[in-house]
C-alpha positions as CSV (number, residue, x, y, z in Angstrom):
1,X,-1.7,-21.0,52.7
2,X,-2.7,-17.1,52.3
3,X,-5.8,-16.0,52.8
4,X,-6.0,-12.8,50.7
5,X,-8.6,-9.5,51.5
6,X,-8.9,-7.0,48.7
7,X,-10.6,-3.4,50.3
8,X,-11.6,-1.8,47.7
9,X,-12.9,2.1,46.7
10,X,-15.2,2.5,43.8
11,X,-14.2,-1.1,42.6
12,X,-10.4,0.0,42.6
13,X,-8.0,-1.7,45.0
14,X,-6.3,0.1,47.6
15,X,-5.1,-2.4,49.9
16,X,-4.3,-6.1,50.6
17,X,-4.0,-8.4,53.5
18,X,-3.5,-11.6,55.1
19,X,-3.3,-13.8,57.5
20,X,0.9,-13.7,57.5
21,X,1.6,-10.1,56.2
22,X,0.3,-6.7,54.6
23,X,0.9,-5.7,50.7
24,X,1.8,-2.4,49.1
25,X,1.2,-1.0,45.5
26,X,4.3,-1.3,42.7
27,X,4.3,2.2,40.9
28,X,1.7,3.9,43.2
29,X,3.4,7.2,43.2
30,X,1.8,7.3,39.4
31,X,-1.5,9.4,38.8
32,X,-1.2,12.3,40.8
33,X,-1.7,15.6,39.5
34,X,1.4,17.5,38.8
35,X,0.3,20.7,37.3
36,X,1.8,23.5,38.5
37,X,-1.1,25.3,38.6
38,X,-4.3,23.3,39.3
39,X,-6.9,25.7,39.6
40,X,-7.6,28.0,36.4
41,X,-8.1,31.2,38.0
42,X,-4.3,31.6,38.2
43,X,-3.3,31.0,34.7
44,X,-2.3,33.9,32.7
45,X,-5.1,35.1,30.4
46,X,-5.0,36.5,27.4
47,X,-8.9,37.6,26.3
48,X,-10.3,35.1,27.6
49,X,-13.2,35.5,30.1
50,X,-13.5,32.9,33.1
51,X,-15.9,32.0,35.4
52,X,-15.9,29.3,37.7
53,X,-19.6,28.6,37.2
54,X,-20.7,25.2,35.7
55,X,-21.5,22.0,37.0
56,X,-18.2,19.8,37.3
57,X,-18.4,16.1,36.0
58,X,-18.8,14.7,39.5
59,X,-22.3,16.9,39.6
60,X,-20.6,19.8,42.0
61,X,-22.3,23.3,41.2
62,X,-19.5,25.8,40.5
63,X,-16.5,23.3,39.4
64,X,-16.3,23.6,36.0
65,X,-15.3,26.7,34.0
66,X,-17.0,28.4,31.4
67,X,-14.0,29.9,29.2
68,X,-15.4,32.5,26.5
69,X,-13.4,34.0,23.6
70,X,-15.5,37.1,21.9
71,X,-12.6,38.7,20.5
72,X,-11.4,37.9,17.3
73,X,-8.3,37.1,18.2
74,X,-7.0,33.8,19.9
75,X,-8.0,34.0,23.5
76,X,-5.5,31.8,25.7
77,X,-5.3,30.3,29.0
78,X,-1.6,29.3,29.3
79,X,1.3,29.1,31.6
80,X,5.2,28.9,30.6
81,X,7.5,27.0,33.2
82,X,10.0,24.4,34.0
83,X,9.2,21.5,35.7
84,X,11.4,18.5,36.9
85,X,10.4,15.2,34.9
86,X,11.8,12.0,34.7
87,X,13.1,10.2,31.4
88,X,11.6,7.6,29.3
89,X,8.8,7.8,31.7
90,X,5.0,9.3,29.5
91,X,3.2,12.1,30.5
92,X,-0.3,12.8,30.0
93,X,-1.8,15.9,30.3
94,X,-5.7,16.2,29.5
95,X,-9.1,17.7,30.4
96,X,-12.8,17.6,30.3
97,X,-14.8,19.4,27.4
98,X,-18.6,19.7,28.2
99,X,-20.3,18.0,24.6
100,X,-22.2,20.2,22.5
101,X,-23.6,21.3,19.2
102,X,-21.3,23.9,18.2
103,X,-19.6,23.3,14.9
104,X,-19.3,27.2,14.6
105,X,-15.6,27.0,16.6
106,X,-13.4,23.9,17.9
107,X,-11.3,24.8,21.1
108,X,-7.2,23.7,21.1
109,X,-5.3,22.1,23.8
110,X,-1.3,22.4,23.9
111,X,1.5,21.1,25.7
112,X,5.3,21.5,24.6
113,X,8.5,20.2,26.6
114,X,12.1,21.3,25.9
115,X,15.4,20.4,26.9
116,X,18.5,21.5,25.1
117,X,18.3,19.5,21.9
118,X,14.9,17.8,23.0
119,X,11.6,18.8,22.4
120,X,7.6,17.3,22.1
121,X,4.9,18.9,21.2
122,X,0.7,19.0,20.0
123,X,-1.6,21.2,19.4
124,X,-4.9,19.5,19.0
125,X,-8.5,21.2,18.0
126,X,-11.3,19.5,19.3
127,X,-14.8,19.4,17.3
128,X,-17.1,19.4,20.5
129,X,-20.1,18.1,18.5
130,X,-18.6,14.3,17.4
131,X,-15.1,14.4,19.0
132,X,-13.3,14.2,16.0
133,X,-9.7,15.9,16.6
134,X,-7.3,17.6,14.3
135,X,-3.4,17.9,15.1
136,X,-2.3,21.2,13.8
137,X,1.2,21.2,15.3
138,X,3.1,18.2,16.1
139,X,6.9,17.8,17.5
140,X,8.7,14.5,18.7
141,X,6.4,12.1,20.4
142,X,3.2,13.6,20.9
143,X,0.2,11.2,20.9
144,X,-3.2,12.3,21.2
145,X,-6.4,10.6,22.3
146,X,-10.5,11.4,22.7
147,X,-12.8,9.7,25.1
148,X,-15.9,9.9,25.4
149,X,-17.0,10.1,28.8
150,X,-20.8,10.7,29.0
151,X,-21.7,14.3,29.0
152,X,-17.3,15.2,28.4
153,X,-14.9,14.6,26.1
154,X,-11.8,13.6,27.6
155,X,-9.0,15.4,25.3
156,X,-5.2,14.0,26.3
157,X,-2.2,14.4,25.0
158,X,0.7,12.3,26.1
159,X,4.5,13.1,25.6
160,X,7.9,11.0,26.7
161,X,10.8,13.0,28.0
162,X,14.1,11.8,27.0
163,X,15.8,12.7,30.2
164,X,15.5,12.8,33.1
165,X,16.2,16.3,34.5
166,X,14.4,20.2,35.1
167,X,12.3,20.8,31.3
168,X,10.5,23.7,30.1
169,X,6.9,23.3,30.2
170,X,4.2,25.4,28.0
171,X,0.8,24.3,27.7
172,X,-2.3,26.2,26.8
173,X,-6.3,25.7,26.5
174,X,-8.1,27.9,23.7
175,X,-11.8,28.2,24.0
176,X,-12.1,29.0,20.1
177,X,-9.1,28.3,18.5
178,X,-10.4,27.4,14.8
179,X,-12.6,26.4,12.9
180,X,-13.2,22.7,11.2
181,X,-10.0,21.5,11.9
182,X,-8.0,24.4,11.0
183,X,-6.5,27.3,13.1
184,X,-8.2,30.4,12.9
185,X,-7.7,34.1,15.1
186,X,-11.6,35.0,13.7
187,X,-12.7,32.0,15.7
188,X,-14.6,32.8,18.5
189,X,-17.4,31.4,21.0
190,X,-16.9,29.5,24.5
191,X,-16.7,25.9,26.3
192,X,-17.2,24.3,29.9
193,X,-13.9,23.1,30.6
194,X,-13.4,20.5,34.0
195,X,-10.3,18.9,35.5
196,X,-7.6,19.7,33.8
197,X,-4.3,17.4,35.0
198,X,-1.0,16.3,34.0
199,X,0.1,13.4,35.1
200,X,3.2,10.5,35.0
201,X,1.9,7.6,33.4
202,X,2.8,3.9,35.0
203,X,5.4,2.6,32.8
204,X,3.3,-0.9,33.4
205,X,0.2,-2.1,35.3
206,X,-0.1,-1.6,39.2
207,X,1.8,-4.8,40.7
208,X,1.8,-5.5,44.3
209,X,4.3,-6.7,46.8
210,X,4.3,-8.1,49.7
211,X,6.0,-5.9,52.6
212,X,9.4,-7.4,53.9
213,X,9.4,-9.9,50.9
214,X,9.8,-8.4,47.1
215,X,7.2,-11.1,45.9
């Protein structure tokens, strides 16, 4: 008979034992950021003005960024690049948008990966007041979600290489990007903006194993 101990960290599991032999997570290489560039302060920037000056979503003073767009034109965080992702397997890339009031502009995410013949793609505005969303451009197998996460809405948008293999990677935050669900180059204004990721997504629930014997 096995006497099992869970030790847990913020009421997740992260390890198992028992009295005959220690466990291991199925699938925990999953979740960890893969962006090639975390921090925003080395994305390219086109008239956009960042500062790293808000208070994150864990209550940190000077974690999030305040991204402002005054120009009349699109303003654009973004980065073009290849990255090495594995087929069949979905990939979520997402951030934090601060709530507010602000009807007046709606900020767009983007992601886009291409290989040869493949390619997925969305472009999603975000109205920052209810967290209502709008697709504007959609390619392959984009899916889109909104959570609502206290004070943030968590904007995602998930997409399933085909291949496994090196694909080109674009993706892109807009602090104004349009206007009631529509693009728009007048658009302009700002957002906080917090932990931005992209990330493999476990093709099924954590399992564990026991070490030495596959059960």
């Amino acid at each position: 008979m096995h006497t099992v101990t869970a030790s847990t960290t913020s009421g997740v599991w992260t390890s198992l034992t028992d009295n005959t032999s220690s466990w291991t997570k199925v699938n925990d290489s999953f979740g960890s950021n893969i962006i090639p560039k975390p921090d925003l302060a080395d994305w390219t920037n086109s008239l956009v003005t960042r500062t790293q000056s808000e208070i994150g979503r864990d209550g940190i003073h000077n974690q999030a960024w305040l991204l402002s767009e005054s120009s009349g034109s699109t303003g654009l965080l973004y980065e073009i690049t290849s990255i090495s992702l594995t087929g069949s397997i979905t990939y979520e890339y997402s951030m934090f948008i601060r709530k507010d009031s602000d009807v007046s502009r709606e900020p767009f995410a983007y992601i886009k990966i291409a290989s040869g013949s493949y390619a997925h793609s969305d472009k999603v505005l975000l109205n920052t007041s209810d967290g209502t969303y709008t697709e504007t451009t959609t390619e392959g197998n984009g899916v889109v979600y909104v959570q609502d996460d206290e004070n943030w809405w968590k904007l995602a948008i998930q997409v399933t290489p085909d291949v496994t293999g090196t694909w080109s990677l674009f993706y892109q935050i807009a602090p104004a990007g349009g206007v009631s669900g529509a693009l728009s180059n007048a658009a302009t204004g700002s957002i906080i903006v917090d932990d931005v990721q992209l990330k493999a997504l476990p093709p099924s629930p954590t399992a564990w194993n026991r070490l030495g014997t596959g059960e």
